[in-house]
Every structure is written in C-alpha cells, then in structure tokens.
TIZA-74815 format. One record per residue (C-alpha): x negated, y negated, z; residue in one letter. Coordinates in steps of 0.02 Angstrom, whole numbers, plus 50000, padded with zeros to 5 digits. Layout:
% TIZA-74815
X Y Z A
...
This chain:
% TIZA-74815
44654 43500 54489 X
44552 43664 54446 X
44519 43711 54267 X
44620 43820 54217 X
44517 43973 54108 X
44625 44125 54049 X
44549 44259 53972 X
44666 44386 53862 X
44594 44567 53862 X
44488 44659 53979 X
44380 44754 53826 X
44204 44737 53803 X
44189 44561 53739 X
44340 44496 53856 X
44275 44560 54026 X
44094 44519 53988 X
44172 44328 53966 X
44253 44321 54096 X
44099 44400 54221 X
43990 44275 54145 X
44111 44110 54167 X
44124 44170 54333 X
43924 44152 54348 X
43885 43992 54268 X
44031 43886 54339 X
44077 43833 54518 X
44249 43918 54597 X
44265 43741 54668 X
44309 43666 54499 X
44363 43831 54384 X
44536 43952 54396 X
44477 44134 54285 X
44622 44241 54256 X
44586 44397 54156 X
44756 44468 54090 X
44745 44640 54033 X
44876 44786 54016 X
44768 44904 54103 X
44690 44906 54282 X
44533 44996 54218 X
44400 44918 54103 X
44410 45055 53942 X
44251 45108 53879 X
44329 45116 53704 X
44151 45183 53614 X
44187 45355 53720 X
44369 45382 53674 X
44308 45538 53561 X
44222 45612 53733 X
44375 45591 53805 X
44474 45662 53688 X
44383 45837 53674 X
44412 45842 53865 X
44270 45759 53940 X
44311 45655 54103 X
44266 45484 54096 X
44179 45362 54259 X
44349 45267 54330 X
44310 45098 54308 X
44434 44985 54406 X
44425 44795 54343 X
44474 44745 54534 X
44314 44817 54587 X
44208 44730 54426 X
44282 44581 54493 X
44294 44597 54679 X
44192 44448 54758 X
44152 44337 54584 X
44323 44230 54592 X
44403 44319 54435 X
44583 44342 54453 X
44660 44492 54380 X
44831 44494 54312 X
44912 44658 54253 X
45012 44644 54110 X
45035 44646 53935 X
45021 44499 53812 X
45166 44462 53693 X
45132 44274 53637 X
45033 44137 53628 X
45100 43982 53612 X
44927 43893 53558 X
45023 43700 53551 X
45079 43726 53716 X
44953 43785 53801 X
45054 43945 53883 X
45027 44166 53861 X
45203 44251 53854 X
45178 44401 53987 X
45276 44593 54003 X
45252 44707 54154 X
45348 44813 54251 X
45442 44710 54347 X
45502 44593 54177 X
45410 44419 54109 X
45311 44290 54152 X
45217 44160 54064 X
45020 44080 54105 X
44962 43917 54058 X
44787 43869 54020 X
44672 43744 53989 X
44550 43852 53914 X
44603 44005 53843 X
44483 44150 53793 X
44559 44274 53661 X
44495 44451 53650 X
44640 44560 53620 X
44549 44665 53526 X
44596 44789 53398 X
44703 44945 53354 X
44691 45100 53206 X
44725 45046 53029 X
44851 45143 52930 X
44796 45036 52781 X
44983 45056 52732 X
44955 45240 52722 X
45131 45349 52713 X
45125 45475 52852 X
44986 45410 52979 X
45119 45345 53102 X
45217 45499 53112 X
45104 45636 53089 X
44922 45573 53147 X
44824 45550 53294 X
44683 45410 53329 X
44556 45368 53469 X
44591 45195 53445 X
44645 45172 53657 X
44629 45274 53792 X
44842 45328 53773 X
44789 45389 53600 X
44647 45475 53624 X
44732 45576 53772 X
44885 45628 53673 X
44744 45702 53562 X
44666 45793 53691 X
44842 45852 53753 X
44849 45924 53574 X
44698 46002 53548 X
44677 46087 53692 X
44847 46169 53663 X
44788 46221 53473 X
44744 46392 53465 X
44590 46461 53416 X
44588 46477 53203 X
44680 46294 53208 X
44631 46192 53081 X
44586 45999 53114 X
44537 45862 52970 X
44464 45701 53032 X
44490 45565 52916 X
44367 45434 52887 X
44181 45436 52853 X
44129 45280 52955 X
44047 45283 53136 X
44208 45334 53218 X
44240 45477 53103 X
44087 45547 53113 X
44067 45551 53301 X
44256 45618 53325 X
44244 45753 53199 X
44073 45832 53268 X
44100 45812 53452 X
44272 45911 53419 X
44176 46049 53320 X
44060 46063 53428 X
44167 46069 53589 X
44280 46192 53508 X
44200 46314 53368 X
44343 46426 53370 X
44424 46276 53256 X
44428 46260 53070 X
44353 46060 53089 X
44326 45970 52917 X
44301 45788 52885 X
44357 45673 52739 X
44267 45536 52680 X
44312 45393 52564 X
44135 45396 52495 X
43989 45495 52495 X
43953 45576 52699 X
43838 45428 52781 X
43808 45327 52612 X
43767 45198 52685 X
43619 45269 52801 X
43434 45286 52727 X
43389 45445 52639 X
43326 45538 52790 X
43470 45497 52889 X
43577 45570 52766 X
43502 45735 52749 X
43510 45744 52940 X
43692 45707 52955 X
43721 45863 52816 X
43607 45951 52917 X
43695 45938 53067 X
43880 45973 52979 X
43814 46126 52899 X
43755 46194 53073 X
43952 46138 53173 X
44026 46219 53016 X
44118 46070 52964 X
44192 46052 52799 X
44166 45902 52726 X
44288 45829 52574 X
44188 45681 52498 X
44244 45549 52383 X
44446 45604 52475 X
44557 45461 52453 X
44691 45480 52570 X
44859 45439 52477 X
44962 45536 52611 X
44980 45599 52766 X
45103 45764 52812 X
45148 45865 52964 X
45034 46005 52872 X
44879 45891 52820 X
44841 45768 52718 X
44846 45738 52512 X
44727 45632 52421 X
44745 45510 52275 X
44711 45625 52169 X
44829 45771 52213 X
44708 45874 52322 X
44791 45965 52442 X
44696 45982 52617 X
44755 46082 52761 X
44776 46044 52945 X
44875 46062 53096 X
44801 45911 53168 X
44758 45765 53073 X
44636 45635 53137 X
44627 45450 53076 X
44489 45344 53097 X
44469 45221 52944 X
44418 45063 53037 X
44536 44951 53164 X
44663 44803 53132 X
44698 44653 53250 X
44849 44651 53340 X
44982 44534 53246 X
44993 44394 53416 X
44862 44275 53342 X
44946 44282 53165 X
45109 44217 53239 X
45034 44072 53314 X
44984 43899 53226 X
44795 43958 53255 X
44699 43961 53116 X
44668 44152 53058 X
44602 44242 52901 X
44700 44354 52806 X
44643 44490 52915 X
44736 44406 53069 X
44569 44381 53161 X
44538 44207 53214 X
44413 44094 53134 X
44292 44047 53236 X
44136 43913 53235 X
43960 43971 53273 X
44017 43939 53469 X
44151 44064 53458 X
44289 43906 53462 X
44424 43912 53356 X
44424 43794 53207 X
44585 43736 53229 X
44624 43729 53422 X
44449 43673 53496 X
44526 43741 53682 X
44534 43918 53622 X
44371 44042 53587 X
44397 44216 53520 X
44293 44348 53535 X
44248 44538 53490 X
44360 44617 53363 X
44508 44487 53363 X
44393 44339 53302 X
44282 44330 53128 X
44110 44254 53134 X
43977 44243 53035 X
43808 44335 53051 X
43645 44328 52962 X
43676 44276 52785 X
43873 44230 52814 X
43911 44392 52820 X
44055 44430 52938 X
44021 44527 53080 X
44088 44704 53104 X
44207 44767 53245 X
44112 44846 53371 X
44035 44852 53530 X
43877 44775 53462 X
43963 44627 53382 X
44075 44592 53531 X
43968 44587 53682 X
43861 44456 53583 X
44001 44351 53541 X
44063 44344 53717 X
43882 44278 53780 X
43892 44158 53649 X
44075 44091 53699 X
44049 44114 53904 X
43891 43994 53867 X
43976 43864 53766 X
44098 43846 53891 X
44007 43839 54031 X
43890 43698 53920 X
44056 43584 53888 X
44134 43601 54016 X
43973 43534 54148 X
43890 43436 54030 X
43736 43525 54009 X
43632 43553 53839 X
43704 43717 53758 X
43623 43877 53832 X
43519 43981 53716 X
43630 44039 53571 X
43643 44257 53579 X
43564 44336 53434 X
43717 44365 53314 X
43634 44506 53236 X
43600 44699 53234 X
43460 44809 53264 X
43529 44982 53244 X
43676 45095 53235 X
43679 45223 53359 X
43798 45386 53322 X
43823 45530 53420 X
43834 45681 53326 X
43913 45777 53482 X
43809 45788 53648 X
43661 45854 53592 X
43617 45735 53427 X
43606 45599 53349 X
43542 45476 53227 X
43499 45305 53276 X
43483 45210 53115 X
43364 45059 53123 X
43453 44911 53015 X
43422 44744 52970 X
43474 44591 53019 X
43637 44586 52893 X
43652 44777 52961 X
43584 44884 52814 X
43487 45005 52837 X
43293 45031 52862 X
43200 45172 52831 X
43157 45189 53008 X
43282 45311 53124 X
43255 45437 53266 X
43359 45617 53272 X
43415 45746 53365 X
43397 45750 53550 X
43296 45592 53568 X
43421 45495 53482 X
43574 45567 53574 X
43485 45524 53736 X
43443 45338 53647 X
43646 45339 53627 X
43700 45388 53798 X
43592 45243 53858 X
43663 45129 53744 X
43848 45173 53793 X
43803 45194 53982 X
43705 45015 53980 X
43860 44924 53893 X
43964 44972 54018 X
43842 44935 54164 X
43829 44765 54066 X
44014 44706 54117 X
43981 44741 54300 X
43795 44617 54284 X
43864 44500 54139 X
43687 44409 54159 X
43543 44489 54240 X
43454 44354 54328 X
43482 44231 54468 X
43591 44104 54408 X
43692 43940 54497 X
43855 43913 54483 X
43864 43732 54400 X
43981 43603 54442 X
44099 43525 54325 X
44053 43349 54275 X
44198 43298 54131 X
44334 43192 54179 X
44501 43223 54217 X
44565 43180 54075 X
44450 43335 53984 X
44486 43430 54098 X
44666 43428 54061 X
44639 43450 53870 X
44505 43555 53878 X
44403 43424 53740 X
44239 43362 53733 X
C-alpha cells in the first residue's frame, strides 16, 4: 500500500512541498494530494499589483503539476482530525473527507483585525486574491478627489499605499503607521522611503494607533480623526483557527509548533510550514510570515520527509535565515534593505530603479521556484521503511 502524503494549501510554502516530495520520492511507493480551494497557485506578494488593476500571469496548479504525480484536489479545508489521521473537505458539490499518512499543513494566513471595531465591516485588505479584487472593484469606481488611508506601516502597508498613489494621483492617498514610517530600516533607507512619499504626495500619520474603524475613516487611540472613503488594512496576518481546534500542539498565536525539521512536536506525522507553523531562526527568534520564511521551511520539511521516509541521512538543512527585505515602492522604486541573519537591518541597501528591478526578480523567481522546486537532476528514491511505518508514518 502507497504512502499516503496530503498536503493542505497550494501557497508558497505548500506547493513548493509538494513539487519537491514529488522529486525526491518514487510514484511507485508515494500518493501526493495537494488540497487547495483554488485551481490557481496565488502569488500572494503581488496582491497590491493586483489590486490597483494590474493583470496578473494565470498560474493553473494542474499545469505546475501536470506530469510529476501530484494529485490536485479542489476544495476547501474545514478540519483536521490530527488523532485520526483524516482532512474534513467542502466544495461545490457538498463534503468529503481525506486520510493521510503524512500530512503537510500550510494553510497559511489571513488579515488581522487585532480585535479592531470596524475592520470587518468597513475595511478592505489584500490578504487573498477575493480581497484584493473587491478593492480594485472599489477603487477604480472612486472618483477622482477620493480619499484613501492605508493602515499599517509594515512591508504590506507600505507597498499597497504607494503603488495606489502612484497608479492613481488624482486620489487623496495617506498612510498610518503604528510607529515611526520604516523604523525599523537603517538611516538611509529611511530618508529614502520619506523621500519617495513626499514625491506620490502621500500623507503620512505616524505614531496613529488605530482604535476604530468607520464607514468615513478611521479614529485613533487618541481621538484623531482621519478621513477616508476607503480604508485599507494591512497590520500583519493571523492563522486560520483549523489547527487551534485540533489536539496539535499550537502557540497562542494558533500556528503550530514545529521542530527544526518542520514536524510537529506533538504529532511526529504532521509538518507545517510557511505562515501556519512557528519556527525558530537564528538566535530563537521566531520567524516572520512571509514569502522568505515559507519557501525555506518547505525545503526543509519536503527534505525531512523524503530522509525518513527512504532511509537516507537527512539532506542538507535550508538556511533558516534572511538576507534582505525587498519593498516595492510602486513600479518604479524601491529599497532593498540588506539585514542580518535575525533580520535587522544593515547599513547596506540599494534604491530606486535598481532596487525595484532587484524586487521584480525576486517576486518573478519565487514564483518560477514552485514550477522547478529543486533545480538540479535529482532521482526519485525508493521507500525502504516497513509496513508497519509506513502505516504510522514513524521512524
């Protein structure tokens, strides 16, 4: 009997597991089902392109997977039953339930409200590709004078609120930021990002608390008042609640912990990966959501895996670490911010055209990345545990 591998999500970190399982073990001996609510593979780091109107590459996961052995299943999750071994499933056409021997979770993420009154009902987000086209539905029908506020000062933030004022400078476009505007970037960095506001003619409200969200704009903690007919939230992501429910062991943030092989501590036949697991990088310090953090983790997990479950010596480990943080400032700049290990930054960076280029690279190369989950020649190895593993997915 085949193992049976089932990999939730279809995001960065899940499809690049599931395209590199597919390439270490033999078809003879392995069963990969990617579930995943959407036929195309998202590129979620482009969602603000999207949502100031630009058309994104189709990407259908049939044809990432057409000819590796991956079987895709269309649907949406809505339990895991990790004692049982068996993924509660929602299409179309009603439920269904899969049952694995070795499940790989990557379910991702969502917005955070942070318990905010108001998001829900009166903001928009470029968390998914749904969200992010409401938004565009909404700008484009905003009249020129409208007013937009983009709330949050992190990565996100900055790249949705300057690739909407530059795509439309008729619009009133101002940002506000918990903190200072790109505190944590070096000096130089800094004065680049202001430099770059100044010139899109985007107001920007630091130090803003958000207490409050309204059909008109949003309030802060302090009583401020600010103005907008659309209202933008990007203040980091949450996990969806399905892990939570389980008997998995998760931190309070509902992401799954993890062991330096992406395995979960309590269920040794489930891995998580990319935004729905927490791991620790250089120093212990857990690493971020993102694109950067994910695709890493889902080397490590594919290769650990693969290493059980044919008996080899454990591949290279993938360097859990960052190198730089790359932010568009709309499609003609940037700032790529060199960082350390533990992801603070360096004094080196590049600007401006150079670095927007150095982005568009990035972005383009992640996505060619799930298509060519490993770059070299590889064989497909056979199993060599016993039936008995196998079946319990322990070794």
């Amino acid at each position: 009997m085949k193992h049976r591998i089932v990999v939730l999500g279809a995001g960065y970190a899940g499809a690049m597991a599931a395209g590199r399982l597919a390439k270490r073990l033999h078809p003879g001996d392995t069963e990969i089902t990617v579930v995943n609510a959407d036929a195309d593979f998202v590129e979620r780091v482009r969602m603000h392109q999207l949502a100031i109107g630009h058309d994104l590459t189709p990407r259908r996961l049939s044809e990432i997977y057409a000819g590796t052995g991956v079987a895709l299943w269309l649907a949406r999750v809505t339990a895991v039953d990790a004692d049982r071994r068996t993924v509660a499933l929602a299409d179309g056409h009603g439920t269904d339930e899969i049952t694995y021997d070795t499940l790989v979770y990557a379910l991702g993420s969502t917005t955070a409200d942070h318990g905010v009154p108001g998001v829900a009902e009166h903001a928009y987000d470029i968390a998914g590709r749904p969200s992010a086209l409401r938004l565009r539905d909404r700008l484009a029908h905003l009249a020129a004078g409208g007013t937009v506020l983009v709330v949050g000062g992190g990565l996100t933030g900055l790249e949705a609120v300057t690739e909407i004022a530059e795509a439309r400078p008729d619009l009133r476009v101002a940002l506000a930021a918990r903190g200072g505007l790109g505190d944590w970037l070096n000096g130089r960095a800094q004065q680049h990002l202001r430099g770059v506001c100044d010139r899109l003619g985007i107001t920007v409200h630091e130090h803003a608390d958000i207490a409050r969200v309204e059909a008109t704009g949003a309030v802060t903690r302090d009583g401020r008042e600010i103005p907008a007919q659309v209202t933008v939230w990007t203040t980091g992501f949450a996990v969806h609640p399905i892990a939570a429910a389980t008997t998995l062991a998760v931190a309070d943030t509902g992401q799954i912990i993890v062991d330096d092989s992406m395995r979960s501590v309590s269920h040794p036949e489930v891995y998580a990966v990319g935004d729905a697991a927490i791991a620790a990088g250089p120093g212990g310090k857990p690493l971020r959501m993102s694109c950067a953090s994910g695709i890493p983790m889902a080397w490590q997990a594919a290769d650990a895996i693969a290493a059980r479950l044919t008996g080899r010596a454990k591949f290279p480990k993938a360097p859990l670490r960052y190198f730089n943080q790359c932010i568009s400032l709309g499609r003609r700049d940037g700032i790529i911010q060199y960082v350390t290990a533990d992801d603070r930054a360096r004094p080196a960076l590049l600007t401006g055209k150079l670095a927007a280029r150095y982005k568009e690279i990035v972005c383009a190369g992640a996505a060619w990345s799930i298509s060519h989950p490993i770059m070299y020649p590889v064989r497909r190895h056979r199993m060599v545990t016993t039936r008995s593993e196998i079946r319990t997915g322990v070794s």
